[in-house]
C-alpha positions as CSV (number, residue, x, y, z in Angstrom):
1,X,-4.1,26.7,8.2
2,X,-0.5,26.3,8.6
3,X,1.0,25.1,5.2
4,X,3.0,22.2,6.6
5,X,-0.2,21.1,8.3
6,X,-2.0,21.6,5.1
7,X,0.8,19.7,3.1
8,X,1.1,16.7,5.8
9,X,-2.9,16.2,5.9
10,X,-3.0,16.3,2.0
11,X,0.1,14.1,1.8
12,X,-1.8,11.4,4.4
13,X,-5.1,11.7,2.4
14,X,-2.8,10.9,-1.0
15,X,-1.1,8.2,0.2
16,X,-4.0,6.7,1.3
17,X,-5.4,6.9,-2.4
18,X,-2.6,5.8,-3.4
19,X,-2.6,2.1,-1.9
20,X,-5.4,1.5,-4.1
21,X,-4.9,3.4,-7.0
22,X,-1.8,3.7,-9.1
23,X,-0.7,7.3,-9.4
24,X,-1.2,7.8,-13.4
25,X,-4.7,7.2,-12.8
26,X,-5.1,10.7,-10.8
27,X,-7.5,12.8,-11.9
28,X,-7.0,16.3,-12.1
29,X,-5.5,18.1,-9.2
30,X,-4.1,21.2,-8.2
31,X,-4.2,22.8,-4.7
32,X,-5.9,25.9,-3.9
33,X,-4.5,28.0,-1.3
34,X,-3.2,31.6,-1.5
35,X,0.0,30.3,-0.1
36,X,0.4,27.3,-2.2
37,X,-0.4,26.5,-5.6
38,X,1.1,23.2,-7.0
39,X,0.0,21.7,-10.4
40,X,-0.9,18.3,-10.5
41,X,2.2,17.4,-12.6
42,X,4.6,18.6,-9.5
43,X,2.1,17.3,-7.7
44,X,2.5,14.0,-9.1
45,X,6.4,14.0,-9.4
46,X,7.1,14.8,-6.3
47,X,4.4,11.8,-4.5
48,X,6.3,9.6,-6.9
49,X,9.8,10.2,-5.8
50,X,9.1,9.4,-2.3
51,X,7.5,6.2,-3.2
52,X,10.3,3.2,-3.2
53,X,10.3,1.3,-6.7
54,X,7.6,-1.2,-7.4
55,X,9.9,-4.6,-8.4
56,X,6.8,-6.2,-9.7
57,X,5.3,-5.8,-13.1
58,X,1.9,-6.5,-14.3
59,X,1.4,-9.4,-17.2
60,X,4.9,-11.1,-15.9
61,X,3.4,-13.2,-13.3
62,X,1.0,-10.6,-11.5
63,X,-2.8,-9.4,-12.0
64,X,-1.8,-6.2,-9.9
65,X,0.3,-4.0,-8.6
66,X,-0.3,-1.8,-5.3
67,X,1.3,-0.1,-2.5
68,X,0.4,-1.2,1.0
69,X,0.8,1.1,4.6
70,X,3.1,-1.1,6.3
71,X,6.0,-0.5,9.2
72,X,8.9,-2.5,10.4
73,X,9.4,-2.5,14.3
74,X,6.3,-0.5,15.3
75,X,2.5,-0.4,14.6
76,X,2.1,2.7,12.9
77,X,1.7,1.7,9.4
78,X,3.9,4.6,8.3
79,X,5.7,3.1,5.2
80,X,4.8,2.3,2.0
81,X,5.5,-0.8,0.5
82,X,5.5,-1.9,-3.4
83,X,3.4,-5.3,-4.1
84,X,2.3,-7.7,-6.4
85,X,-1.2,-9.2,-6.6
86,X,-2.4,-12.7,-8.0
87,X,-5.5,-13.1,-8.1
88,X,-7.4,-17.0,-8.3
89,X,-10.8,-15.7,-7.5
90,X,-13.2,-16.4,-5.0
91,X,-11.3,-13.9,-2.5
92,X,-8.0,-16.6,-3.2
93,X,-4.9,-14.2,-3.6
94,X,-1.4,-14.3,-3.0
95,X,-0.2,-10.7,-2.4
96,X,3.8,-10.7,-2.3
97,X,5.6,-7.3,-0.1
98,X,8.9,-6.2,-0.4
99,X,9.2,-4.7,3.2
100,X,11.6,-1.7,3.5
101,X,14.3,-3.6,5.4
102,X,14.5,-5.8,2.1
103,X,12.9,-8.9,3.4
104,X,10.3,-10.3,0.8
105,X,7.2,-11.7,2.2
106,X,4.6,-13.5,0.0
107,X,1.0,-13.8,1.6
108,X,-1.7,-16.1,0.7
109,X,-5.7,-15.7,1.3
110,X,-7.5,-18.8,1.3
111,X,-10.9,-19.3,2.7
112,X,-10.9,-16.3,5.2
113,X,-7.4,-16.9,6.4
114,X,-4.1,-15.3,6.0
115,X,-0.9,-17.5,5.6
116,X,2.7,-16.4,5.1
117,X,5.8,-17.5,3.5
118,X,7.7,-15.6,6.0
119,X,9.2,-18.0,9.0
120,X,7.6,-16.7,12.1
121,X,5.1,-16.2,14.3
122,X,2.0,-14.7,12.2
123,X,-1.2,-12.2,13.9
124,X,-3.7,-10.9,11.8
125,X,-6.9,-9.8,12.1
126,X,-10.1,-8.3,9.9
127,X,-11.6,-4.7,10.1
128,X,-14.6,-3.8,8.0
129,X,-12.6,-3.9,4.2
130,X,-9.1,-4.7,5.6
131,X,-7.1,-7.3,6.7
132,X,-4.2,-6.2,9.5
133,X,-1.2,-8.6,9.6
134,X,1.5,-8.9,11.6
135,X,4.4,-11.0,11.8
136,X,6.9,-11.4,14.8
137,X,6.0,-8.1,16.3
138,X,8.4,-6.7,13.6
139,X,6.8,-6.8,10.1
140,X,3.5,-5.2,9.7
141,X,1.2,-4.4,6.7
142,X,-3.0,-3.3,6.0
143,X,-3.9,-5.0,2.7
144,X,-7.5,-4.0,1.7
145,X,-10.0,-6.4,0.3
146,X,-10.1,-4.5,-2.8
147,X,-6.5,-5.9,-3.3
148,X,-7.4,-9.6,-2.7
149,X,-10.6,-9.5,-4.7
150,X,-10.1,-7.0,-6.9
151,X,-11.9,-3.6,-7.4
């Protein structure tokens, strides 16, 4: 297999993990391919860097801290961006984004529905363990269950 094709399907698969998981909690990993070897602490370093920085801090005000797939202008979820969790149980959560255009957008789950702090016209919508949001055809952002109830 071609290594970029190698490195992009690994890189998916991580980033994936990573929405749920924060990155000093990988387990140990190093790739094994004739062409590529990369220890898990390069490994680490380098998924790291191309994350943005998380603004929000667990203790200070949140229960959690997580990176979401999210886009600005399209649908394809290609973005990562830093969040902050409260929790109030019974699936109740407010989950604020920092989107990468800058704009800060605090969502709230309440009862089985999704409201926003953001000004605008607001689409979402449930798949199995994840809820897809949208706002003005312009902000959009997968948060998983596991992020509103914990897990």
């Amino acid at each position: 297999m071609n290594n970029s094709i190698y490195f992009f399907l690994l890189s998916a698969f991580i980033g994936l993990f990573m929405s749920f998981k924060p990155a000093n909690n990988l387990k140990a990993l190093t790739i094994q391919n004739p062409d590529v070897n990369i220890s898990e602490e390069k490994f680490t370093q380098n998924l790291i860097a191309d994350l943005p920085k998380n603004p929000y801090k667990i203790g200070d005000y949140y229960n959690a801290t997580a990176y979401f797939k999210c886009s600005v202008g399209d649908t394809n979820h290609g973005q990562q961006c830093p969040g902050g969790i409260v929790r109030r149980g019974n699936g109740n959560a407010s989950v604020v984004v920092l989107y990468p255009n800058g704009y800060e957008v605090q969502y709230d789950f309440k009862n089985g529905n999704v409201t926003s702090t953001y000004n605008g016209d607001l689409n979402w919508g449930k798949s199995d363990d994840e809820w897809y949001i949208g706002i003005d055809n312009k902000l959009f952002i997968i948060i998983p269950d596991a992020a509103v109830y914990g897990g």
